[in-house]
C-alpha positions in Angstrom: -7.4 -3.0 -36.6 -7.9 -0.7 -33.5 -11.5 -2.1 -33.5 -9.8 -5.6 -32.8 -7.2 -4.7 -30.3 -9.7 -3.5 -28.1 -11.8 -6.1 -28.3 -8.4 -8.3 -27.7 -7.7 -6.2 -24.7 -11.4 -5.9 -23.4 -11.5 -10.3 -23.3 -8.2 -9.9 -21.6 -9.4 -7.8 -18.9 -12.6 -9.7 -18.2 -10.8 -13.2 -18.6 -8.1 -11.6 -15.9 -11.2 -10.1 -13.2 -12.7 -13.7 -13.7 -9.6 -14.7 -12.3 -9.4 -13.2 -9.2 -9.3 -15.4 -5.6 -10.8 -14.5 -2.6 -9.3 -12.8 -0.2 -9.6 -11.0 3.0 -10.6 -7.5 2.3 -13.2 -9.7 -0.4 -14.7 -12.2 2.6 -15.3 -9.0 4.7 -17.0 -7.5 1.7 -19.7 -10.1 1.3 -23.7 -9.3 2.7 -24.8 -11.9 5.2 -28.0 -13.0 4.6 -30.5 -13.4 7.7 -34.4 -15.2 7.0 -36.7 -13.1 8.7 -39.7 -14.8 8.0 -42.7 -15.5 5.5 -44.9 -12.7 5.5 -48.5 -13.3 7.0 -49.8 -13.3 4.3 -47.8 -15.8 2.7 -46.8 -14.4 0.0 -43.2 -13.3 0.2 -40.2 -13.5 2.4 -38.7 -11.0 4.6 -34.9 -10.7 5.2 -31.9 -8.8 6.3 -28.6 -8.4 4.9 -26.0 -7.5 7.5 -22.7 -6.2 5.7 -19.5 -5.2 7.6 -17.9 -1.8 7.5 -14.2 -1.7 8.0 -14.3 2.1 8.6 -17.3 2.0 11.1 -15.8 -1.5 12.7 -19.5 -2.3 13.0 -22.0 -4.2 10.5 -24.7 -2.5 8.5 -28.2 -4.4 7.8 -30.3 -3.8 5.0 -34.4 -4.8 4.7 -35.5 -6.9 1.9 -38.8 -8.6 0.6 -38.9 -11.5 -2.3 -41.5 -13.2 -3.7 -41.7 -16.8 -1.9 -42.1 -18.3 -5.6 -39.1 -15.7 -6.9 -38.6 -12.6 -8.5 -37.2 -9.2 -7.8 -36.0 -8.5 -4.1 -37.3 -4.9 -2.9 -35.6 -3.2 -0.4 -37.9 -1.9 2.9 -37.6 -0.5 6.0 -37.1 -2.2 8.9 -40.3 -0.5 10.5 -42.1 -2.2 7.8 -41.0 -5.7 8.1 -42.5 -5.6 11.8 -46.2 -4.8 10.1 -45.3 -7.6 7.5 -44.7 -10.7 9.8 -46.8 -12.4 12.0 -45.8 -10.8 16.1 -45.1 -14.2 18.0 -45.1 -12.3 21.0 -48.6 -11.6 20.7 -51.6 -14.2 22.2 -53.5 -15.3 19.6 -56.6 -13.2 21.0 -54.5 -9.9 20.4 -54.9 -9.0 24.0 -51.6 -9.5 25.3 -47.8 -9.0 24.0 -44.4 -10.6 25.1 -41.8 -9.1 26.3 -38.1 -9.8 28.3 -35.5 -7.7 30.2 -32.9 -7.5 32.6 -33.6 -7.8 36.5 -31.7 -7.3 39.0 -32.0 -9.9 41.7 -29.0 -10.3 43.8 -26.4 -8.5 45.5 -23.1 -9.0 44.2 -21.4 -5.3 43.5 -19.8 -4.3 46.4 -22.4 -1.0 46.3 -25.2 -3.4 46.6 -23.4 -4.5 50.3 -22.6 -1.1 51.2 -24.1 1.8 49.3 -22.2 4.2 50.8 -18.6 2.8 49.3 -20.6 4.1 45.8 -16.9 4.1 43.4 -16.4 0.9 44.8 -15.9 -1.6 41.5 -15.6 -4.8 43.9 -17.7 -8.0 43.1 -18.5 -10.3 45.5 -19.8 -14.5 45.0 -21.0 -16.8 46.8 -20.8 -19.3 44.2 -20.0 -20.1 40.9 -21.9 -19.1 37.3 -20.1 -15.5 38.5 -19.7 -15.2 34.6 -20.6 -16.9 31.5 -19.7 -16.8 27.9 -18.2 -13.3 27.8 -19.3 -11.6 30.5 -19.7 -11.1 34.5 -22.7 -11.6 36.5 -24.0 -8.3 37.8 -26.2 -9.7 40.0 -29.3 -9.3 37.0 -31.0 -11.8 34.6 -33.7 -12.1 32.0 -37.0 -12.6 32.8 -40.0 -12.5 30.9 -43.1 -9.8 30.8 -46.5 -9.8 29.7 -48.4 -6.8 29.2 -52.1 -5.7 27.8 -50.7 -5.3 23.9 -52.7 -1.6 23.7 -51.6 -0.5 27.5 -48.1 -1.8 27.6 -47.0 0.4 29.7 -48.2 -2.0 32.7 -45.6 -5.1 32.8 -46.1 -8.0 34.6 -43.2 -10.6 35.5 -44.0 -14.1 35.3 -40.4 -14.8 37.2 -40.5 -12.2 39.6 -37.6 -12.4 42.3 -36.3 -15.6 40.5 -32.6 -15.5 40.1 -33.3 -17.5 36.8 -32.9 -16.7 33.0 -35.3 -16.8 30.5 -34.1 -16.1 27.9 -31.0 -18.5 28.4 -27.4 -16.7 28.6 -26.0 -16.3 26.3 -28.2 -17.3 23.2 -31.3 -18.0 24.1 -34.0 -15.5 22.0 -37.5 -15.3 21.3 -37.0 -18.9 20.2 -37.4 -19.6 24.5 -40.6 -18.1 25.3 -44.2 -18.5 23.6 -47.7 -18.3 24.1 -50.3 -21.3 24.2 -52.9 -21.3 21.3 -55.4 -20.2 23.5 -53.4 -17.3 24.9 -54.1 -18.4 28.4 -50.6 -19.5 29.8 -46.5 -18.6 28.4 -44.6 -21.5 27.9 -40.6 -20.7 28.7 -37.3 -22.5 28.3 -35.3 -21.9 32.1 -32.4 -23.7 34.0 -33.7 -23.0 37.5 -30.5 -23.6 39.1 -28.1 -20.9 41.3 -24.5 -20.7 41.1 -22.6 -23.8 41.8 -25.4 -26.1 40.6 -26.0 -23.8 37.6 -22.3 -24.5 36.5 -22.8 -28.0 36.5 -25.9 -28.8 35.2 -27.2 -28.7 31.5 -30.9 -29.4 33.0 -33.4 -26.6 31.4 -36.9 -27.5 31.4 -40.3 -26.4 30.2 -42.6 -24.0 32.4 -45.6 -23.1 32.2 -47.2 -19.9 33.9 -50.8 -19.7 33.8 -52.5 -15.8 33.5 -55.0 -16.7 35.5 -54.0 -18.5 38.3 -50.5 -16.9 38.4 -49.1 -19.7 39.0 -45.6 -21.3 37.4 -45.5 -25.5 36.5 -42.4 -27.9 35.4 -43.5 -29.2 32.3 -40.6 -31.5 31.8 -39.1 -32.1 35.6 -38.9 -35.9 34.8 -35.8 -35.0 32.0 -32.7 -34.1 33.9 -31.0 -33.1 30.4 -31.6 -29.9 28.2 -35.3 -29.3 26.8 -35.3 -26.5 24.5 -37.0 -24.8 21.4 -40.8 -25.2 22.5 -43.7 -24.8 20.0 -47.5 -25.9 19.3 -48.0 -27.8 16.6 -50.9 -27.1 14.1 -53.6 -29.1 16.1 -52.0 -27.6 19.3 -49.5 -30.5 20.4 -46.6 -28.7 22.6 -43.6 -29.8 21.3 -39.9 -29.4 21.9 -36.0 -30.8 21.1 -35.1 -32.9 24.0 -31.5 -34.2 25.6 -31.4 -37.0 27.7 -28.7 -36.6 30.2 -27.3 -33.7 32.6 -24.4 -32.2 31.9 -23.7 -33.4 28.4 -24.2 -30.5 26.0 -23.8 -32.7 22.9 -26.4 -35.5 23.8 -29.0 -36.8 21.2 -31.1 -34.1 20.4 -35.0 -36.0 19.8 -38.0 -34.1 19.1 -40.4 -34.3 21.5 -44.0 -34.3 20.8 -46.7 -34.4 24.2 -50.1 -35.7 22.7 -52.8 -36.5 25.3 -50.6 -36.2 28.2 -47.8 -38.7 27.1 -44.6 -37.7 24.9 -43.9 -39.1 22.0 -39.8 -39.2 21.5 -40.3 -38.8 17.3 -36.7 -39.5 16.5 -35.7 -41.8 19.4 -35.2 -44.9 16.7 -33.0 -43.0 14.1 -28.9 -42.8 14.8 -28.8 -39.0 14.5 -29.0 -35.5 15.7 -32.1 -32.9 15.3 -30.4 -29.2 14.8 -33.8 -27.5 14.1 -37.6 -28.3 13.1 -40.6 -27.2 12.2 -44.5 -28.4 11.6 -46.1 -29.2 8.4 -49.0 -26.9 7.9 -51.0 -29.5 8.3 -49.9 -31.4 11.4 -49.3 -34.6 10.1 -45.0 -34.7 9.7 -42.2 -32.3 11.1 -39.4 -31.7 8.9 -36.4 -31.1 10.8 -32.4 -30.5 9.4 -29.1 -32.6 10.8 -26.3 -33.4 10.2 -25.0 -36.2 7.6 -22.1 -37.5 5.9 -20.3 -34.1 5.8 -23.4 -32.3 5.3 -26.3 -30.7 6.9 -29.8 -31.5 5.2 -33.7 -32.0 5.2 -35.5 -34.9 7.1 -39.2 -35.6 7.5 -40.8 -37.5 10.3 -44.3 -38.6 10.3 -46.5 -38.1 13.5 -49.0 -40.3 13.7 -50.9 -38.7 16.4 -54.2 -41.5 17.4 -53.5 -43.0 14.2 -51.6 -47.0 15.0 -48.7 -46.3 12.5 -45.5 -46.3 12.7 -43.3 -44.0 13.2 -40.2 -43.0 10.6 -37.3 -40.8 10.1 -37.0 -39.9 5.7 -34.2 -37.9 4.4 -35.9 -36.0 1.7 -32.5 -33.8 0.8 -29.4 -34.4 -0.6 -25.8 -32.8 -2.3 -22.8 -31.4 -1.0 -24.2 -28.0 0.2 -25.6 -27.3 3.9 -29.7 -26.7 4.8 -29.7 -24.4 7.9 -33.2 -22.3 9.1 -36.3 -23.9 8.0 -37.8 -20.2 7.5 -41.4 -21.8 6.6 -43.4 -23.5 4.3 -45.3 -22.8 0.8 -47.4 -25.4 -0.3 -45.1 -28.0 -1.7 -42.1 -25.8 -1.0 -39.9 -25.4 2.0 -37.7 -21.7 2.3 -34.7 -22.7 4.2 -31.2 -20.8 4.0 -28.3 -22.7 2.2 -24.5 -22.5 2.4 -21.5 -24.6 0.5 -17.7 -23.9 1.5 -17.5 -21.5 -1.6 -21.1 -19.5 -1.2 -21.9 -18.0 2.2 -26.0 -18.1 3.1 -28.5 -17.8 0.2 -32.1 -17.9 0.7 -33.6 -21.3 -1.1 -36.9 -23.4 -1.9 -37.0 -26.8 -1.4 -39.8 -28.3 -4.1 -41.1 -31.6 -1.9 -42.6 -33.2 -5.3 -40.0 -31.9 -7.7 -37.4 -32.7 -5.3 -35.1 -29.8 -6.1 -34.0 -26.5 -5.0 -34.5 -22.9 -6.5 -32.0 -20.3 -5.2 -34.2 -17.3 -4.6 -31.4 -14.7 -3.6 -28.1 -13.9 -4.8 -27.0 -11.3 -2.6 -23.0 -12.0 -3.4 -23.5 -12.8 -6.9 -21.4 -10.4 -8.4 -19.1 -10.5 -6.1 -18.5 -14.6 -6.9 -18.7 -13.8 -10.8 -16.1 -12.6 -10.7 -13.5 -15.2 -8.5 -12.0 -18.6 -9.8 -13.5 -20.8 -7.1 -11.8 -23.7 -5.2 -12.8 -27.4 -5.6 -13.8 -29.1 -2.8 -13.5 -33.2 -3.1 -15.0 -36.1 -1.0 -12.4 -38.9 0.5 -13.1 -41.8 2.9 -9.8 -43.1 5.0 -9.5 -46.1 6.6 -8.3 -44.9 10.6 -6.5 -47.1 12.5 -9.5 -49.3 14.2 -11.1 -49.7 10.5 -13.6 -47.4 10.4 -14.1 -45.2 7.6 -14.0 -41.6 7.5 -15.1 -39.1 5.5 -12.5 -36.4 4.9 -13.2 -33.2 3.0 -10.4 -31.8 0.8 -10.3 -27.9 -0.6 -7.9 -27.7 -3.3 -6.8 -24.4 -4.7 -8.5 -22.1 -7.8 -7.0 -23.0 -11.2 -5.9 -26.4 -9.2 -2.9 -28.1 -11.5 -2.4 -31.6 -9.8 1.2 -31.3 -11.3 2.7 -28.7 -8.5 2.8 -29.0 -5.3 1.1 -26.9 -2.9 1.2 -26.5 0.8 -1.3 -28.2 2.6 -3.2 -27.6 6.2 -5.1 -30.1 8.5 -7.6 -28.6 9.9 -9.1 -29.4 13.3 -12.3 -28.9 14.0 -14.1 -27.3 17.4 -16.3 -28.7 19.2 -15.2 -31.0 20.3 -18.5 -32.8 19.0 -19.8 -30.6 16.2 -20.4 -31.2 12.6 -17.9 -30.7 10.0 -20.0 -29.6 7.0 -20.7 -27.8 4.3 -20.6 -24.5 6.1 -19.4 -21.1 5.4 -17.6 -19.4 8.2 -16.4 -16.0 8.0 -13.2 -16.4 9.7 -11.7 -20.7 9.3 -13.3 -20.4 5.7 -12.1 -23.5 3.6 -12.7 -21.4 0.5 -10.4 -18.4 1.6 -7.7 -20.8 2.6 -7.6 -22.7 -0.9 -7.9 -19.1 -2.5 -4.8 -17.9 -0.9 -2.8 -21.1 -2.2 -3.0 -24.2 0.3 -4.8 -27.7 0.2 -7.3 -27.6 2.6 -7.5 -31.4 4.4 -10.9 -31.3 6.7 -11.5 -34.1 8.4 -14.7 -35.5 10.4 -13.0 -37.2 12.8 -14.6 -38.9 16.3 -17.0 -36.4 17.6 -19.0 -35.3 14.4 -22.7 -35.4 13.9 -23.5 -36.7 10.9 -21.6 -40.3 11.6 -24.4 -42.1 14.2 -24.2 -41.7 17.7 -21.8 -43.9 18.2 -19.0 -42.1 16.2 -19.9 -38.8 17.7 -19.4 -39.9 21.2 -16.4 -41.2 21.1 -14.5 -38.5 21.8 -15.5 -37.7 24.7 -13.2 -38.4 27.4 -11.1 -40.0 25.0 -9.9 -36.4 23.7 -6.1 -37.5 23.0 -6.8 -40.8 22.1 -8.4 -42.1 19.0 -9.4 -38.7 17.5 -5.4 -37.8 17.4 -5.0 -40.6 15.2 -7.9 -40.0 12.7 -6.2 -36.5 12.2 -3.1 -38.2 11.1 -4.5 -41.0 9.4 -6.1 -37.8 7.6 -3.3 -36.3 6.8 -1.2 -39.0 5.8 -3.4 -40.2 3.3 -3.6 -36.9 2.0 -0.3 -36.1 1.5 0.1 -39.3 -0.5 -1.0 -36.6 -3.3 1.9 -35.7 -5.4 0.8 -32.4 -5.4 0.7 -32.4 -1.9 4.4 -30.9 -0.8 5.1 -32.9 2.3 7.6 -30.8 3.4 5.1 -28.1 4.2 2.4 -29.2 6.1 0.6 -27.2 8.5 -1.7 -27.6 11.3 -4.2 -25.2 12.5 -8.0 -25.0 14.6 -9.7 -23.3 17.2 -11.2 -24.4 20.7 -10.8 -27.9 20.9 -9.2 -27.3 17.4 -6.5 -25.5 19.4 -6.2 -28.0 22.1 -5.5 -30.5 19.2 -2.9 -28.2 17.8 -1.6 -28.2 21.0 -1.7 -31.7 21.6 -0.2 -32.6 17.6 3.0 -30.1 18.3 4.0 -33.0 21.3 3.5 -35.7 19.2 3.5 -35.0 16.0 6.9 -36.6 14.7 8.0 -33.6 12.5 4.9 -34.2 10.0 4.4 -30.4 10.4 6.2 -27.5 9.6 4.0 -24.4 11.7 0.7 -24.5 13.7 -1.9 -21.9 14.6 -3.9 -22.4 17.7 -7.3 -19.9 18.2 -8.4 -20.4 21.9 -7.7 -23.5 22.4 -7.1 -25.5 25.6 -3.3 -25.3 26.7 -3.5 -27.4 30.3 -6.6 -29.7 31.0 -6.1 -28.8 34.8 -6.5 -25.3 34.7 -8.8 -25.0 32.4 -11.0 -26.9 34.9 -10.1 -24.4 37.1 -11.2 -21.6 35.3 -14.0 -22.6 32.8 -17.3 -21.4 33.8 -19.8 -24.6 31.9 -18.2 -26.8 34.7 -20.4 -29.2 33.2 -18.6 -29.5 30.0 -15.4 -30.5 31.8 -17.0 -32.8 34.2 -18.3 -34.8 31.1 -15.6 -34.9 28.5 -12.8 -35.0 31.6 -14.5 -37.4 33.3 -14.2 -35.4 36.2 -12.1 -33.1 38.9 -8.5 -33.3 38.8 -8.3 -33.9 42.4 -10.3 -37.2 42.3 -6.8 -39.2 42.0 -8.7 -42.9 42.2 -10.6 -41.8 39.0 -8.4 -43.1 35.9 -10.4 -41.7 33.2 -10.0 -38.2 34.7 -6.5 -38.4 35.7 -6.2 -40.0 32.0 -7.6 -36.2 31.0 -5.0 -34.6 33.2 -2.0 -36.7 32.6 -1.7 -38.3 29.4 -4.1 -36.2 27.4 -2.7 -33.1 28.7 -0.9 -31.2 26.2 1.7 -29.4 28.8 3.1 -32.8 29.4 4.5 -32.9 25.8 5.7 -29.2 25.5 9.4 -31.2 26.1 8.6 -32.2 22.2 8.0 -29.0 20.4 9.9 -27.9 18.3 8.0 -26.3 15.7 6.7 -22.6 15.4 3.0 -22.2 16.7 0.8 -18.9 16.3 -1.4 -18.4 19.4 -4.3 -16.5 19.5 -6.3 -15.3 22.3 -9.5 -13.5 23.5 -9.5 -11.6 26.5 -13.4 -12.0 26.7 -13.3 -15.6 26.3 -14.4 -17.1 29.9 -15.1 -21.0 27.9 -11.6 -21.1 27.1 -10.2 -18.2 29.3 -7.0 -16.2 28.6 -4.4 -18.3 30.8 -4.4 -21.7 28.7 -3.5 -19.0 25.8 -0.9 -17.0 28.0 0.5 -20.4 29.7 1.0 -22.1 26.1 3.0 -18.7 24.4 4.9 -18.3 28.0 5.9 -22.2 27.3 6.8 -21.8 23.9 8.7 -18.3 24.1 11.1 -19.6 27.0 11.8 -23.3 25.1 13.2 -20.7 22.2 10.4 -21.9 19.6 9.3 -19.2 17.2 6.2 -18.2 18.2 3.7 -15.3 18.3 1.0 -13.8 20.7 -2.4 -12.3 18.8 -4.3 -11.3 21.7 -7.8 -9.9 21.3 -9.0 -8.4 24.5 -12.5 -7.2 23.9 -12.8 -10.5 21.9 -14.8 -13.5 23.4 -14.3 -17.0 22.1 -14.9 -15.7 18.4 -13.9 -12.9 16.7 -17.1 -10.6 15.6 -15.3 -7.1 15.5 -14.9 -6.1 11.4 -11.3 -4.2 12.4 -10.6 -7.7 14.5 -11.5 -9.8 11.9 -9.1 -8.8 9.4 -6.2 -8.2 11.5 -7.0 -12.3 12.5 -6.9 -13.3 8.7 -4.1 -10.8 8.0 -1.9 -12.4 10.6 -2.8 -16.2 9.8 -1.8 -15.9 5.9 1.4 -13.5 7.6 2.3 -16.3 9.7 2.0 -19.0 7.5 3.8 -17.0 4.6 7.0 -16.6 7.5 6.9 -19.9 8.4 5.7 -22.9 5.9 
């Protein structure tokens, strides 16, 4: 009898752990899986596992190594994954090795004028690009070295005296500089613009500077749009991902391909978006990943190099799930990392004959064994010019389609970026569903994945036909029964914020609280004070001074969310980074000040060493804390 009690209360206690949700303190527990590479030689995959420590408010990474056909992963040390993977920084003849740093080439610290004034923290411009991203401009920027790979000790600067970047602020990597195959020239990704022009400009090119000659070439002066993400092909092609037209960050991104002299635009013919690509070992396709229909996955384009053939865009992947890095190749198999809104990055192989995948890693495995998951559904509304669109909707562990549950719309950053399949660590679909509330996601006007067309729509059209898609989203939604209309919420980040912004004026009581992450409060200012001028010049239309322009005094006037702060009336959580320069700290400040003295319930979560995400560990949970606080006061 004992003997079965126990075994009574032992199923009880593993049914009840099964039945755990995620939550906060969980998400923040999870390893975060980085592809390092294939091995050279080609025989297993290196990786790192970042995990976050709430004590140390910093992330701890972890080596690894797993058989590129599967098996066991073995922990290493990070010394030894440098001796297991192939140096790109190196010329192919050994002799030389790659390098970057910071130089200082301009005055602009009031010590730099006058040396003698030495505690002097003054800062002094002479045009714009004074800071980017999260930080100031010091006067210094990244240039590239060379050195003898056995004396390295003597550096050379291929940009010396340029008051250019290479890498790009503030992402560019590695990914921005390479070597030719025959180690005689370094091709490098550089927007060789100054201040002012740099601030309104999107126009990177290629260059090229040759050993021998010392001497720097424009490989791509004829594009006036980005040109990013060089490489050689197998056979030694150069080839690159290409945008068309300055000062439009979201343009088509084509792979370029320059064979004898003339480029070859690979994906100029299909109604998409390239994200990343990479060779076949062979040199006869690139497989590349974009967005589509909700999802991020695997494409193939032939290059017919001499050959008279056409040219053609395959998808070759497909399921509810995201393909991000292509890591590399294994004879019939592709290593990419995969994510779906309930698994955060796995490593995976891609069988091009077979036509499935094989998870190789399970680094949260446990963890997920022992949580009742959310469901995520596919549904396709009809918006109000009769297009249809594909809204994703997360409903809650243990779903019962009897209650009724409270329900968020989401709105998506951007404002043109796809709305997939992906697993963020702080707006994470499967967190939100876990803690209780339908999830309704939609990809409205301005998401890869739906053509071109779709995807530039929004822009300078930002209160226009995209406000109605959320609500056409939500209102089919809530048609649910189990939806409980009287508790609908609205929240989103960056140009997620601005639509949370822009919903509170004109939202007709639909919702019952928003939450607003550095979003943009007042169009005007935030021309003002943004330092991409470019971005506002090309989603505004323009200045807000230029009163004879109607599509930018549309931006200013009517799709200006301070214009309908006479409407609120319901309570909004604002959040804030103090580091954030995109979308800088007034347009949070200006939107709290509005709400606080029009007597609306509101609240102020101000991050100041916080750019225009949140990356801190201590951060990060007080964000998620305060979001599920918030919405438990107030829906």
């Amino acid at each position: 009898m004992k003997k079965i009690l126990f075994l009574i209360v032992s199923t009880m206690g593993i049914a009840a752990s099964a039945q755990q949700v995620l939550s906060p303190e969980i998400l923040w527990k999870l390893g975060r899986v980085t592809a390092l590479g294939i091995s050279k030689d080609g025989k297993t995959i290196v990786y790192k596992v970042s995990t976050p420590s709430m004590e140390e408010n910093k992330s701890n990474s972890k080596f690894y190594v797993i058989p590129v056909n599967g098996g066991n992963a073995v922990e290493v040390q990070e010394a030894k994954t440098k001796e297991l993977l192939a140096d790109k920084n190196v010329s192919a003849d050994g002799k030389y090795i790659l390098s970057t740093q910071e130089v200082k080439t301009e005055n602009v610290l009031g010590k730099d004028f006058y040396p003698e004034l030495d505690k002097s923290d003054a800062q002094i411009y002479d045009g714009l690009d004074y800071r980017h991203w999260d930080t100031w401009n010091n006067g210094s920027h990244n240039h590239v070295f060379y050195a003898e790979n056995v004396d390295k000790a003597t550096l050379t600067d291929i940009m010396k005296d340029e008051p250019y970047d290479a890498p790009q602020k503030p992402f560019g990597g590695d990914e921005d500089y390479i070597w030719s195959p025959n180690g005689k020239s370094i091709i490098y990704v550089s927007k060789k613009k100054f201040g002012t022009a740099y601030a309104i400009s999107t126009n990177t090119d290629l260059y090229e500077y040759n050993l021998e000659t010392k001497t720097t070439k424009n490989l791509t002066e004829n594009n006036p749009g980005y040109d990013t993400n060089p490489v050689f092909s197998p056979k030694g092609d150069l080839t690159w991902l290409q945008m068309k037209r300055d000062g439009y960050e979201a343009d088509k991104n084509d792979i370029i391909v320059r064979f004898r002299n003339e480029d070859y635009n690979l994906t100029i013919n299909w109604d998409g978006s390239v994200e990343s690509f990479k060779w076949s070992a062979d040199g006869s396709k690139v497989y590349f990943v974009a967005a589509v229909d909700g999802t991020l996955q695997l494409f193939e384009v032939n290059f017919p190099g001499a050959k008279r053939i056409a040219i053609g865009v395959k998808q070759i992947s497909t399921g509810d799930f995201d393909v991000h890095d292509i890591v590399g190749l294994n004879g019939d198999n592709i290593i990419i990392t995969r994510t779906d809104m309930n698994h955060a990055a796995e490593l995976y192989s891609y069988n091009l004959k077979k036509k499935i995948f094989t998870q190789l890693t399970k680094t949260n495995a446990d963890i997920y064994s022992k949580l009742a998951m959310p469901k995520y559904e596919r549904r396709y509304v009809t918006t109000t010019d009769g297009k249809k669109m594909l809204v994703w909707v997360i409903l809650p562990p243990n779903f019962d389609k009897s209650k009724k549950y409270p329900t968020l719309l989401y709105c998506q950053g951007g404002p043109q970026s796809p709305l997939t399949q992906f697993y963020s660590f702080r707006w994470n679909f499967s967190l939100m569903a876990s803690q209780g509330y339908v999830v309704v996601a939609p990809n409205r006007r301005g998401m890869y994945g739906q053509g071109q067309a779709w995807n530039e729509q929004i822009s300078r059209d930002w209160g226009g036909q995209v406000m109605d898609d959320y609500l056409s989203a939500i209102d089919d939604v809530s048609k649910e029964n189990y939806v409980d209309k009287t508790r609908l919420g609205c929240v989103g980040a960056s140009y997620g914020g601005y639509s949370v912004f822009y919903l509170a004026g004109i939202h007709k009581n639909r919702f019952k609280t928003f939450i607003a992450h550095d979003g943009v409060f007042n169009t005007q200012s935030m021309f003002g004070t943004t330092e991409e001028v470019f971005f506002n010049n090309w989603d505004f239309g323009g200045a807000y001074w230029e009163k004879d322009n109607a599509v930018a005094q549309k931006a200013y006037n009517e799709f200006n969310p301070i214009n309908y702060v006479d409407k609120w009336n319901t309570p909004i959580l604002i959040v804030q980074g103090g580091k954030d320069y995109r979308v800088p700290i007034g347009q949070g400040q200006e939107a709290f000040q509005a709400a606080q003295l029009r007597g609306i319930k509101s609240r102020f979560l101000y991050l100041p060493e916080e750019n225009h995400w949140v990356l801190k560990p201590q951060n990060g949970m007080v964000w998620q804390r305060e979001f599920f606080k918030w919405l438990k006061e107030t829906l």
